[in-house]
PDB file of N, CA, C and O in Angstrom, chain B, residues numbered from 101:
ATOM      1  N   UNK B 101      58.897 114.863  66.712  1.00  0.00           N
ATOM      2  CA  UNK B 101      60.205 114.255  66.823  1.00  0.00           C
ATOM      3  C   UNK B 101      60.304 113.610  68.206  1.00  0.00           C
ATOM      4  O   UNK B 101      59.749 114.081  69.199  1.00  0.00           O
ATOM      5  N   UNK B 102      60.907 112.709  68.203  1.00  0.00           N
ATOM      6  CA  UNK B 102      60.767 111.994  69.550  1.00  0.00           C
ATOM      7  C   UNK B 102      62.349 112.159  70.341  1.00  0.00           C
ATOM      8  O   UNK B 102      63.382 112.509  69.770  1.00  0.00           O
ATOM      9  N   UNK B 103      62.249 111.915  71.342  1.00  0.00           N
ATOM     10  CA  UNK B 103      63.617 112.099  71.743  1.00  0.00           C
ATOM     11  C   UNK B 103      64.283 110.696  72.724  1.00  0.00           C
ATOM     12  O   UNK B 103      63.582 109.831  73.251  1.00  0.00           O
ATOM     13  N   UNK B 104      65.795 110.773  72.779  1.00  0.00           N
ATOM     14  CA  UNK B 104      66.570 109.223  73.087  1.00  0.00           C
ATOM     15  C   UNK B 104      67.519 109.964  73.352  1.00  0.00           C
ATOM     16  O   UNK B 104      68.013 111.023  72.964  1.00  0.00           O
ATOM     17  N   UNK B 105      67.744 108.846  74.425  1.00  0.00           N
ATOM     18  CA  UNK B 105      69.057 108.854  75.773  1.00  0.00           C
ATOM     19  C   UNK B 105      70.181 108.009  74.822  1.00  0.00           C
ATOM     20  O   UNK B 105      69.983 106.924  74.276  1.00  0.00           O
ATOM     21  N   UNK B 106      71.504 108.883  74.781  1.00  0.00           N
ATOM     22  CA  UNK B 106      72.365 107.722  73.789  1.00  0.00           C
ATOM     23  C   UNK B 106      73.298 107.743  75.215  1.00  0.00           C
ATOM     24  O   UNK B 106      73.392 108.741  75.930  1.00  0.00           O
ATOM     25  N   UNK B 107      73.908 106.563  75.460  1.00  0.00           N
ATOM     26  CA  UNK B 107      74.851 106.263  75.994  1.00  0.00           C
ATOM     27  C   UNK B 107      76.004 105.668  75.826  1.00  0.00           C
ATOM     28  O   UNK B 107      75.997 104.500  75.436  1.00  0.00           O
ATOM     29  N   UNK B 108      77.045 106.232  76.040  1.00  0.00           N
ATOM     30  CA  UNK B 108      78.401 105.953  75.606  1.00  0.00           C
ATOM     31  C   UNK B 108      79.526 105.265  76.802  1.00  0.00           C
ATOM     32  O   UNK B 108      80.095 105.868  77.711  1.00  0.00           O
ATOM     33  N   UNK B 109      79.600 103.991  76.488  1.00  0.00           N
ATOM     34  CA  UNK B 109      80.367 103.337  77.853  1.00  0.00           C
ATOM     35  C   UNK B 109      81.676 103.398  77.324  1.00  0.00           C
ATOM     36  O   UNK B 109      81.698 103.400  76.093  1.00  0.00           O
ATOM     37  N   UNK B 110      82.854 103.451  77.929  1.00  0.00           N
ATOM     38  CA  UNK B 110      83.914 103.591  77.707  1.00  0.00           C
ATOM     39  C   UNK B 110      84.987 103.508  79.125  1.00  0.00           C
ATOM     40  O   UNK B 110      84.834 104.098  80.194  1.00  0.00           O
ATOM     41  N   UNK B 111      85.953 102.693  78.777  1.00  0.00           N
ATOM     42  CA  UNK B 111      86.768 102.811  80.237  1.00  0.00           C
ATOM     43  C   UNK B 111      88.040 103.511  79.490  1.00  0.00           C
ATOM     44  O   UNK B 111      88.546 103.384  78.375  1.00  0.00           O
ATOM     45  N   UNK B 112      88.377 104.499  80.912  1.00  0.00           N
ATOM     46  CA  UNK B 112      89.367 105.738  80.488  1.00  0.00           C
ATOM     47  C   UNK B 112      90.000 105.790  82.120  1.00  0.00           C
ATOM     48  O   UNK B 112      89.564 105.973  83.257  1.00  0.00           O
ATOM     49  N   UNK B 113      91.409 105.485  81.398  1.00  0.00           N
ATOM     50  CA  UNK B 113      92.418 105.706  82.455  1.00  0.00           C
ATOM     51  C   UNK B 113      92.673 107.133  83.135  1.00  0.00           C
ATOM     52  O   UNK B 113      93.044 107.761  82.144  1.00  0.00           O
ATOM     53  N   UNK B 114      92.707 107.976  84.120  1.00  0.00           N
ATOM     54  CA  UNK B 114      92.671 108.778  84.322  1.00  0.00           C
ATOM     55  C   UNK B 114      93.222 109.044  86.095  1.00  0.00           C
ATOM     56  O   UNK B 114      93.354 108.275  87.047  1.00  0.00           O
ATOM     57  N   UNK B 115      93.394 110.245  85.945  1.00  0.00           N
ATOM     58  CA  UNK B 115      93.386 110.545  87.890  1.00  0.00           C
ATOM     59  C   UNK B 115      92.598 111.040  88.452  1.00  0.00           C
ATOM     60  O   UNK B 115      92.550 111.112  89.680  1.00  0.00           O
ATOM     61  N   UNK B 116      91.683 111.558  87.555  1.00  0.00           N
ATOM     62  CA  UNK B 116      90.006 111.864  88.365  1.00  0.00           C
ATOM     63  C   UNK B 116      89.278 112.303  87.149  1.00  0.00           C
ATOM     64  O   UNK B 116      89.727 112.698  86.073  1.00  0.00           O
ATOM     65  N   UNK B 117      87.734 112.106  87.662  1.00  0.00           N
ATOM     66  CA  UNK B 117      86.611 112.042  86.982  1.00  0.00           C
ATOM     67  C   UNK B 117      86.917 113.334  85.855  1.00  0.00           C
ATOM     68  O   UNK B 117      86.674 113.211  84.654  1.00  0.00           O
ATOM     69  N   UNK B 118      87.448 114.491  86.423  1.00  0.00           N
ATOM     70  CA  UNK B 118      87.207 116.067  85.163  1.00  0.00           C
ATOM     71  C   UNK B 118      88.394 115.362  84.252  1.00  0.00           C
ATOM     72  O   UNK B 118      88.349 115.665  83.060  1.00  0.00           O
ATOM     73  N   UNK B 119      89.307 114.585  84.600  1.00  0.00           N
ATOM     74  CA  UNK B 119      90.165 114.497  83.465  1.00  0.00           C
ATOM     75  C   UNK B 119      89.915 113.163  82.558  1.00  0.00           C
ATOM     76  O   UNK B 119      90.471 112.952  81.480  1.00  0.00           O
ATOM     77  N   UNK B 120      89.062 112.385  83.137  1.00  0.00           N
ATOM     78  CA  UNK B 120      88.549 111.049  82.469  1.00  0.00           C
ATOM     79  C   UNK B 120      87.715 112.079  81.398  1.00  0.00           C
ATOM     80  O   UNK B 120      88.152 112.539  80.343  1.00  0.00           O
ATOM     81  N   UNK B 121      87.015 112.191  81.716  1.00  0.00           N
ATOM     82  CA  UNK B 121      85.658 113.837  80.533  1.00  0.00           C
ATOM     83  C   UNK B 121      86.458 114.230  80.034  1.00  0.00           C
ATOM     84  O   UNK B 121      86.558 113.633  78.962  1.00  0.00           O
ATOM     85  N   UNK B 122      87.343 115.100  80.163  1.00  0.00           N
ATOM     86  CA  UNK B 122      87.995 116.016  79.338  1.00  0.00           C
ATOM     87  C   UNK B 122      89.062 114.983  78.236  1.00  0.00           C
ATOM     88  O   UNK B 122      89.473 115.490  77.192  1.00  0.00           O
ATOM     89  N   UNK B 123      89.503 113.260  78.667  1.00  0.00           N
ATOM     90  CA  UNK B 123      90.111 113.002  77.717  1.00  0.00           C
ATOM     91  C   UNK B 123      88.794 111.603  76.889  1.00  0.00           C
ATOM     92  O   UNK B 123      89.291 110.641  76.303  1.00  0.00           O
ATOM     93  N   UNK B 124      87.493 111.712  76.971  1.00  0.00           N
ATOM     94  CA  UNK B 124      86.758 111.058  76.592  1.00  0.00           C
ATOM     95  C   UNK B 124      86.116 112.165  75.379  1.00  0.00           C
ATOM     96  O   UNK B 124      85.486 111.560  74.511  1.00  0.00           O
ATOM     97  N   UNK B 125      86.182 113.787  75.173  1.00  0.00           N
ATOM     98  CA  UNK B 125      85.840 114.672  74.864  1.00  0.00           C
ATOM     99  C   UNK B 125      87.218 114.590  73.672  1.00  0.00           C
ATOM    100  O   UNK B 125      86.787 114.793  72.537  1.00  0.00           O
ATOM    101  N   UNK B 126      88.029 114.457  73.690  1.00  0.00           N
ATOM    102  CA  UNK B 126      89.164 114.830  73.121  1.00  0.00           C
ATOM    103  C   UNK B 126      89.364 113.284  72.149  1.00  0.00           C
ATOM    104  O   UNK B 126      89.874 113.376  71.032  1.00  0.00           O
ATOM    105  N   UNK B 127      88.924 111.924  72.683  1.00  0.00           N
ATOM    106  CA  UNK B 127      88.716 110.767  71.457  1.00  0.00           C
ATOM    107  C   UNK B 127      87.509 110.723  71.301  1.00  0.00           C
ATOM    108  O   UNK B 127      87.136 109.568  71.508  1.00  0.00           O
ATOM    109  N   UNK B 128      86.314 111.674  70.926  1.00  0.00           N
ATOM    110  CA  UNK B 128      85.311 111.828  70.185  1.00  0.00           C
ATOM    111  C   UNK B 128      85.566 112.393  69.018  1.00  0.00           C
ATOM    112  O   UNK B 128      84.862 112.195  68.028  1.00  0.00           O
ATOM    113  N   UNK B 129      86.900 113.371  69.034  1.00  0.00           N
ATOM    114  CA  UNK B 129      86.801 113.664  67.869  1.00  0.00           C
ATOM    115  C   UNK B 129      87.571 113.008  67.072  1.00  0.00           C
ATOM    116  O   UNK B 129      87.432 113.072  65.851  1.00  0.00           O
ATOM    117  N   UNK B 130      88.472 112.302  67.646  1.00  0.00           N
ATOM    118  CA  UNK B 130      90.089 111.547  67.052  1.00  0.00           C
ATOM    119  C   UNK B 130      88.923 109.733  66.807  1.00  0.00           C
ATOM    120  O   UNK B 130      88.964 109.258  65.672  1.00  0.00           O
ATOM    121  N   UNK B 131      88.459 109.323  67.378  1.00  0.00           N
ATOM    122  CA  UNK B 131      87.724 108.219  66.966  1.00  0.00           C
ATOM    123  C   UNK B 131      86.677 107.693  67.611  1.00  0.00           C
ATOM    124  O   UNK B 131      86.733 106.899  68.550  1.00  0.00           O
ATOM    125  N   UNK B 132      85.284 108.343  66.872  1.00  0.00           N
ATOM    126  CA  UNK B 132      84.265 108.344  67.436  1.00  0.00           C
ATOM    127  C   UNK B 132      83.542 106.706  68.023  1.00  0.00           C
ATOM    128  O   UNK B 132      83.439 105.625  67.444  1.00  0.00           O
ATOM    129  N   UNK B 133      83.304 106.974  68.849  1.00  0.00           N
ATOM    130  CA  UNK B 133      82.984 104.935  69.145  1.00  0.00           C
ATOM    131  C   UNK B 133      81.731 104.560  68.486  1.00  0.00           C
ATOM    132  O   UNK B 133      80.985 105.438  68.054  1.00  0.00           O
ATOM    133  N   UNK B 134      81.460 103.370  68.386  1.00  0.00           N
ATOM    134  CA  UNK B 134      80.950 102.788  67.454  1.00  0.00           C
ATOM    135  C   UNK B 134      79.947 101.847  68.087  1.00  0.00           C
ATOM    136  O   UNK B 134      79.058 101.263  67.468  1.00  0.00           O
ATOM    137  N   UNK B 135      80.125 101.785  69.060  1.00  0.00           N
ATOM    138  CA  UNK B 135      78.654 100.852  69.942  1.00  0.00           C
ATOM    139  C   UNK B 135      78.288 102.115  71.197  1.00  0.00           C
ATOM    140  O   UNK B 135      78.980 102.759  71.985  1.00  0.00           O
ATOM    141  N   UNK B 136      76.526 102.030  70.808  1.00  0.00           N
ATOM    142  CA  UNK B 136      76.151 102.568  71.879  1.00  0.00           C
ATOM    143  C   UNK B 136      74.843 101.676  72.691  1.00  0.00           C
ATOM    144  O   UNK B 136      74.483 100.528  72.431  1.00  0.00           O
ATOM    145  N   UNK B 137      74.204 102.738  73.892  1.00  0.00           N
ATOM    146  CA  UNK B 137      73.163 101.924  74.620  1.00  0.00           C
ATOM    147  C   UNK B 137      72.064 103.579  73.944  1.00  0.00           C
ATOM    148  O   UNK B 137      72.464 104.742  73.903  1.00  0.00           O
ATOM    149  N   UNK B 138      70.791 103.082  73.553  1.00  0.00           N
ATOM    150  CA  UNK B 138      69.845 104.219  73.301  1.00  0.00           C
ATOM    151  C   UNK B 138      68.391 103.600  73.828  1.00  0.00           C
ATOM    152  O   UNK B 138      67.860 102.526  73.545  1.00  0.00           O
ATOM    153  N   UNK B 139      68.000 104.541  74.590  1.00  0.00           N
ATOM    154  CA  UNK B 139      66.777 104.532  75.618  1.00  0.00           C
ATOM    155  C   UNK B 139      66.008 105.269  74.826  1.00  0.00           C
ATOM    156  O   UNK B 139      66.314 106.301  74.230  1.00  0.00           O
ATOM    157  N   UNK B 140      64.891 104.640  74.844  1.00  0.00           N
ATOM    158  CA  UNK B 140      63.837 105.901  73.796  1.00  0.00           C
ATOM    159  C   UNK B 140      62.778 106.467  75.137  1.00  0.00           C
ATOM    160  O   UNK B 140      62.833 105.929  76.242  1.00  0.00           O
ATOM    161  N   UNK B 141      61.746 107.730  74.801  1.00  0.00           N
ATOM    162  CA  UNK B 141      60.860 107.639  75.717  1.00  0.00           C
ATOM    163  C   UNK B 141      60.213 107.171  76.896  1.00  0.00           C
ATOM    164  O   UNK B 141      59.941 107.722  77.963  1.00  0.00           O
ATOM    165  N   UNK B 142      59.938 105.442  76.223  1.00  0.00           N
ATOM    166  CA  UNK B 142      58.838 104.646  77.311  1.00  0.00           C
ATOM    167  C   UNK B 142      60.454 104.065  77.875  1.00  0.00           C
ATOM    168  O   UNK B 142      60.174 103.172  78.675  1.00  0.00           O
ATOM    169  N   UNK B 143      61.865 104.180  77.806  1.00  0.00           N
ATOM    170  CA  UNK B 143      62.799 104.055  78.357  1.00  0.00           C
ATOM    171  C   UNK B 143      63.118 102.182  78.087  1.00  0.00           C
ATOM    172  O   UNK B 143      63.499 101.375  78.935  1.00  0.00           O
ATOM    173  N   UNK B 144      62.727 101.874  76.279  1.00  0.00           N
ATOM    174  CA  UNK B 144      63.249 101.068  76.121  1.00  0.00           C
ATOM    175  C   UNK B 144      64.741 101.074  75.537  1.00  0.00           C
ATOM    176  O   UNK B 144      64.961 101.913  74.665  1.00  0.00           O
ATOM    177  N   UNK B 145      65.720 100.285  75.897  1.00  0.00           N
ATOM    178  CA  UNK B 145      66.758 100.421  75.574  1.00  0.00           C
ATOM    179  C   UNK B 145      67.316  99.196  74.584  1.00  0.00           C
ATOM    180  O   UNK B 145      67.255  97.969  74.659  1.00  0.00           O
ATOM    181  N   UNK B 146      67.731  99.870  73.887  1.00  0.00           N
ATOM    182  CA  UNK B 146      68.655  98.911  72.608  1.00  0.00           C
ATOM    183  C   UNK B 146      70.029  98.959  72.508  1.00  0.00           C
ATOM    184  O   UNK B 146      70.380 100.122  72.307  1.00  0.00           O
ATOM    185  N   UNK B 147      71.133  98.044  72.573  1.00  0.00           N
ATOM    186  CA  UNK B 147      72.211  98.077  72.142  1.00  0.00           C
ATOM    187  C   UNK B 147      72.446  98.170  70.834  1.00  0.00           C
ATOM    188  O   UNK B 147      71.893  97.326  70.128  1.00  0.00           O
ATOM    189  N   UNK B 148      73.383  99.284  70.122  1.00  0.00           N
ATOM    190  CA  UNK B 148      74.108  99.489  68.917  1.00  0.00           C
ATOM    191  C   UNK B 148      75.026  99.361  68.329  1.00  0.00           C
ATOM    192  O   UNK B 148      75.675 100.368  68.616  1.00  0.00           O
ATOM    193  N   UNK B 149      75.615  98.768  67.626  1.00  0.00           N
ATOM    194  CA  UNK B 149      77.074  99.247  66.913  1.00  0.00           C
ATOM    195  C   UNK B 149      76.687  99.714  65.857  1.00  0.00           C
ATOM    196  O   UNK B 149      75.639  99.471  65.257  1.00  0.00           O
ATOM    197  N   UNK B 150      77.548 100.426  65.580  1.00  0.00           N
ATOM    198  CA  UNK B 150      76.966 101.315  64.036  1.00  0.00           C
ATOM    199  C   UNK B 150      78.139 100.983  63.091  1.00  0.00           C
ATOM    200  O   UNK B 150      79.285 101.008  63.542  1.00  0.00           O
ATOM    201  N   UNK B 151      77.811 100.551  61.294  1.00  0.00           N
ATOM    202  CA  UNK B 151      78.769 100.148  60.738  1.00  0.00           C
ATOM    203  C   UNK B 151      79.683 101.708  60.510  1.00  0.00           C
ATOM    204  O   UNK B 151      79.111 102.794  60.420  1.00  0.00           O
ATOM    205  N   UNK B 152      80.960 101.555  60.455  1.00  0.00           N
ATOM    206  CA  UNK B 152      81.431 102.734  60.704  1.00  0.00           C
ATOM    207  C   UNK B 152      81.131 103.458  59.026  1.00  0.00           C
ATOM    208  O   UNK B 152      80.512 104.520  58.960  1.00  0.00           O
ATOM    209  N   UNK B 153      81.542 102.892  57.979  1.00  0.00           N
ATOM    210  CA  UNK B 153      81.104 103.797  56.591  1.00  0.00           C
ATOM    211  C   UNK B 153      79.430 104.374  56.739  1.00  0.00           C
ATOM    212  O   UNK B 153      78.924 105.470  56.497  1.00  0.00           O
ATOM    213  N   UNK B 154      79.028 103.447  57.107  1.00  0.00           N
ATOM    214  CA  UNK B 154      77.100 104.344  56.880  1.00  0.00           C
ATOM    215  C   UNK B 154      77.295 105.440  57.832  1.00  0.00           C
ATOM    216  O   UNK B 154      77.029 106.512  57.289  1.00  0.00           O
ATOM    217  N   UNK B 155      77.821 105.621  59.576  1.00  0.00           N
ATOM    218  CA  UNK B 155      77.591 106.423  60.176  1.00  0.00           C
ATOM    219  C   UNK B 155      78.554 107.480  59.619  1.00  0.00           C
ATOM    220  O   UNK B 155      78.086 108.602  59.818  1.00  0.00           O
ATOM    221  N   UNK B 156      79.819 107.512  58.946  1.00  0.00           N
ATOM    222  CA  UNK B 156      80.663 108.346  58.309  1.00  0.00           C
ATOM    223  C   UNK B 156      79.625 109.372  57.162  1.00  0.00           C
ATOM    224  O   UNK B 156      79.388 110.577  57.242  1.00  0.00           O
ATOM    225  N   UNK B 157      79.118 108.288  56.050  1.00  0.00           N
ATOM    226  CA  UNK B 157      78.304 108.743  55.028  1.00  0.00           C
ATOM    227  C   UNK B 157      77.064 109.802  56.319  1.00  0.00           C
ATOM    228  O   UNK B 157      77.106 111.030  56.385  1.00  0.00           O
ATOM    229  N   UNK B 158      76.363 109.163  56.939  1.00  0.00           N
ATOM    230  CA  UNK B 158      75.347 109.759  57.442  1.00  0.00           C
ATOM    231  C   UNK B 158      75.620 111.240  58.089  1.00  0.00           C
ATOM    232  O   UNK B 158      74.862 112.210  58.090  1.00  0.00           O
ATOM    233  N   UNK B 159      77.225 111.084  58.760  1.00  0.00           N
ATOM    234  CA  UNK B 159      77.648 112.487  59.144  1.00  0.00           C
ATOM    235  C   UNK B 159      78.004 113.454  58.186  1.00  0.00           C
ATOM    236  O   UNK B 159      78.059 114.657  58.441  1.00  0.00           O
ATOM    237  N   UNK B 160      78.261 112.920  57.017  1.00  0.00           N
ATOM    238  CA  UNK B 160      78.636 113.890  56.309  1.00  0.00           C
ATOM    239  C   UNK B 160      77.187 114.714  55.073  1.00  0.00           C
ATOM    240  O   UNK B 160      77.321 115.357  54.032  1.00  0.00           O
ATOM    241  N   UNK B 161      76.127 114.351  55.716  1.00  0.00           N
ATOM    242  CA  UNK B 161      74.989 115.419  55.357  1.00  0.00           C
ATOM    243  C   UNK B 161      74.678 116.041  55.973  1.00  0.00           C
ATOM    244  O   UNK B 161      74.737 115.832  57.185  1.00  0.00           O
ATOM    245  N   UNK B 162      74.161 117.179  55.422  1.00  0.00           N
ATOM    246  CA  UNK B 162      73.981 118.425  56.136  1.00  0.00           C
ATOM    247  C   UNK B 162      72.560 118.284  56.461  1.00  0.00           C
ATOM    248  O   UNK B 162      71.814 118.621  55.542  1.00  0.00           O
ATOM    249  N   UNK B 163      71.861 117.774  57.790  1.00  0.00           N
ATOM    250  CA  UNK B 163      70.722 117.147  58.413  1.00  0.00           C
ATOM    251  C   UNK B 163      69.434 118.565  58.253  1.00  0.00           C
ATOM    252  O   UNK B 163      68.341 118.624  57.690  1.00  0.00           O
ATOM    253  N   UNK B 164      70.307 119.627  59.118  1.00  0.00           N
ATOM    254  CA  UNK B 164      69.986 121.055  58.893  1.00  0.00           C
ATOM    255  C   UNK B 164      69.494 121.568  58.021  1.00  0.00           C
ATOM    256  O   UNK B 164      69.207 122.764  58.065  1.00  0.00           O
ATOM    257  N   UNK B 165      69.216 120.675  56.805  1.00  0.00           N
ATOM    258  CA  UNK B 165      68.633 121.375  55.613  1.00  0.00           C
ATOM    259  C   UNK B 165      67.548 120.788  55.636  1.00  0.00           C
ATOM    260  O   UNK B 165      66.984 121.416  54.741  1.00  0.00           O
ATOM    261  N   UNK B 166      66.668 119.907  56.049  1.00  0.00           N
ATOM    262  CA  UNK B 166      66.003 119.699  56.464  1.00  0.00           C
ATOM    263  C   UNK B 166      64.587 120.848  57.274  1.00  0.00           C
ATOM    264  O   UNK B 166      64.574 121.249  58.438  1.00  0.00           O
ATOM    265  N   UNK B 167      63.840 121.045  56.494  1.00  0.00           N
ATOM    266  CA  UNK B 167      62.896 122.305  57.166  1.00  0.00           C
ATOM    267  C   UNK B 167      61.532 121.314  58.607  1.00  0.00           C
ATOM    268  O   UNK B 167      60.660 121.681  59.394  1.00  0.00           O
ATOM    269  N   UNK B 168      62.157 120.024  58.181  1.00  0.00           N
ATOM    270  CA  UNK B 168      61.305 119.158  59.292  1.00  0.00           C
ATOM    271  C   UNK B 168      62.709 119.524  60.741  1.00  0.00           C
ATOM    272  O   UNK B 168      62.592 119.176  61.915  1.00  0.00           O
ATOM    273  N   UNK B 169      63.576 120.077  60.302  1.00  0.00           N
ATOM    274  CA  UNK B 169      64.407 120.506  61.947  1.00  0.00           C
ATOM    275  C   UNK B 169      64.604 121.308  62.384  1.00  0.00           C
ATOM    276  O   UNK B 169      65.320 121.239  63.384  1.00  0.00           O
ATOM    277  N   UNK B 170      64.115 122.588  61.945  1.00  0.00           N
ATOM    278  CA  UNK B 170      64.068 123.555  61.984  1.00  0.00           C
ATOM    279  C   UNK B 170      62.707 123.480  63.210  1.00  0.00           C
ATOM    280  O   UNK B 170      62.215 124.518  63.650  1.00  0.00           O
TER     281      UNK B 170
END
């Protein structure tokens, strides 16, 4: 399995950095964003948007059943 850096840009009004996190933590779950930056290994990076129904459908399998993730 290989592994990738996902990055999530987002500007968040705030009065300091723990409360910018704590309210960037709190619209992940209310509306997950939809463009990211992903760095693989050799640290190539690709920009994403993800159509929101496929990534909906894709969250809603249970990946875990999977004995290749284990």
């Amino acid at each position: 399995m290989h592994k990738f850096t996902v990055t999530i840009t987002e500007e968040i009004a705030a009065d300091t950095a723990e409360e910018a996190a704590l309210l960037m933590y709190q619209g992940l779950a209310q509306r997950p964003p939809l463009s990211y930056s992903v760095a693989d290994e050799a640290n190539t990076t690709t920009a994403l948007t993800l159509d929101r129904e496929r990534a909906d459908e894709f969250a809603s399998v249970d990946h875990t059943a999977d004995p290749g993730n284990w």
